[in-house]
N, C-alpha and C positions, 0 to 999 in steps of 0.2 A: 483659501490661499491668498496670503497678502501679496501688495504690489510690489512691495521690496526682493521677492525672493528669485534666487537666479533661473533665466528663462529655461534650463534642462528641468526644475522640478514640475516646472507647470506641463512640459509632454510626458513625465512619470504617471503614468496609465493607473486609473485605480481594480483593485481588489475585482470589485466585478463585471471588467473590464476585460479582464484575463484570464476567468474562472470556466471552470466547466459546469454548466447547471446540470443540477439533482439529476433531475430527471433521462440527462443524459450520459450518467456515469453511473456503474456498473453496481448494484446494494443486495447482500443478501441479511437473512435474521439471524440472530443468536444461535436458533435449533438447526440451522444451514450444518447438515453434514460435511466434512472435509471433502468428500468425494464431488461431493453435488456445488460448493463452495469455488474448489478447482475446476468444474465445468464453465460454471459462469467468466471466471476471470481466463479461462482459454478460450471462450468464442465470444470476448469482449474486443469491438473498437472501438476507439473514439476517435469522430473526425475535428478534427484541429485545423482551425484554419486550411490551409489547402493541402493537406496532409495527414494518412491517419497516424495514431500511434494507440499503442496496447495500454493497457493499466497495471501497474506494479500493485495495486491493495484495492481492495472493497473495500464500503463504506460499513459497516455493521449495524442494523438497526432492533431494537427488542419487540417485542410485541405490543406496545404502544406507540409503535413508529417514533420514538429517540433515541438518537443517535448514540451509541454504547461503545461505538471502536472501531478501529480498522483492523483488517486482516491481507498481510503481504504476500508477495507470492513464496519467500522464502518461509513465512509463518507456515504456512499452507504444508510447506515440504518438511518441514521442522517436527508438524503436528504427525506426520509419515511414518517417523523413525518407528522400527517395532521397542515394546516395552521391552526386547531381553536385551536390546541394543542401548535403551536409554539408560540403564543402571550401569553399565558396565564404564571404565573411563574411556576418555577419548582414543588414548593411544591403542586400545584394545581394538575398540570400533572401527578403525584404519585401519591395523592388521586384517581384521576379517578379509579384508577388501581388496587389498594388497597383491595382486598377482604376481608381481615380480617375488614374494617370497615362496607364496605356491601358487602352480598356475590351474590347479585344482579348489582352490578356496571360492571362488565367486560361484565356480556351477554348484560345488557340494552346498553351499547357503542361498541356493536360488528358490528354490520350492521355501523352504521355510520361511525367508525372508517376506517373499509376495505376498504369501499367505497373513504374515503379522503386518505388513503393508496396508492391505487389504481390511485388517479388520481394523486398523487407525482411521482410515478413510472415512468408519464411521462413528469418528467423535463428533460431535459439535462442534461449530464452528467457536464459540466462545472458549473454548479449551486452549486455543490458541491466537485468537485478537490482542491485539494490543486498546490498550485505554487509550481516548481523544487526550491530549497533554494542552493543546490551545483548541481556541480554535482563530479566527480574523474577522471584523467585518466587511462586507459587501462594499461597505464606501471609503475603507482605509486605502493607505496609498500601497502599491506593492513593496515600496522600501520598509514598510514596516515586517509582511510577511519573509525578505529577506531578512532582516532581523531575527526573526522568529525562526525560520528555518536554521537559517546560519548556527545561531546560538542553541536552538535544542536537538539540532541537529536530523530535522524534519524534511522528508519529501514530500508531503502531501499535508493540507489544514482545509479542516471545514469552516468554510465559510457563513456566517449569519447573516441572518437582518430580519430583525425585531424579535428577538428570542429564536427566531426557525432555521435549520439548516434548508440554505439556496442553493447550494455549489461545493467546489472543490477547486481547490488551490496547488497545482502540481507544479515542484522545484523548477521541470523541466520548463514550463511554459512561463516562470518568472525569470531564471535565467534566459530565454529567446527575448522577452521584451527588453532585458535589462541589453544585452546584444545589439537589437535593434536602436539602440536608443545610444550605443556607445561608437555603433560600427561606420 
């Protein structure tokens, strides 16, 4: 940082400053069944500064422990749908659902439903991750990760340093610093 630059960017906190390390954020593998996958990320906290909070995604790693992807909790709920549900169009899949048109449609598709539920649970986790798009390093400034988020429209980036994933980079806790820092 030069001497010229205005005194806010010199308390703009870096990257791994504000990161959550590896080890304490929540990672399953590729072959991580759906079922087994939503286990981890429902009896996941993380403590934050003086506060916990949950995790919206796993880290995804493959059998040579690199990093391959993330998996959200909405991925998680996405990879659920039964296969008679996912062919069919949207508007059809709403109907199903639908009580106010009959208020016999949810229980008559209840058995079936869990059942194909049930048997999605156990895909693979990789069926439904999403691919890393960045990732930040460890000693960037967090204005950059907002960048980054902002524009690919990102809540979560792996963090490096010297080729290895350190940490994790969550929206929520660069938007508190950016707070902190404006409030």
């Amino acid at each position: 940082m030069g001497a010229m630059e205005p005194a806010w960017v010199r308390e703009i906190k870096l990257v791994r400053e504000v990161m959550i390390p590896l080890e304490r954020y929540p990672t399953v593998r590729v072959d991580t069944m759906l079922r087994d996958a939503i286990a981890v990320i429902e009896e996941a906290q993380l403590d934050v500064g003086l506060h916990k909070s949950l995790p919206r995604a796993l880290l995804v790693f493959d059998e040579t422990e690199q990093l391959v992807g993330c998996v959200r909790r909405r991925d998680l709920m996405r990879g659920l749908e039964p296969k008679f549900l996912v062919s069919q169009p949207l508007e059809y899949r709403k109907k199903l659902f639908d009580v106010a048109i009959d208020p016999n449609l949810l229980e008559l598709s209840y058995d079936r439903v869990s059942k194909a539920v049930r048997e999605q649970a156990r895909r693979p986790v990789s069926d439904v991750m999403r691919p890393i798009e960045v990732t930040i390093g460890a000693d960037d400034h967090i204005i950059k990760a907002v960048y980054d988020m902002v524009s690919l429209d990102l809540s979560l980036i792996p963090v490096v340093k010297e080729g290895r994933v350190v940490g994790v980079l969550r929206s929520v806790d660069v938007f508190h610093e950016l707070a902190q820092l404006l409030i």
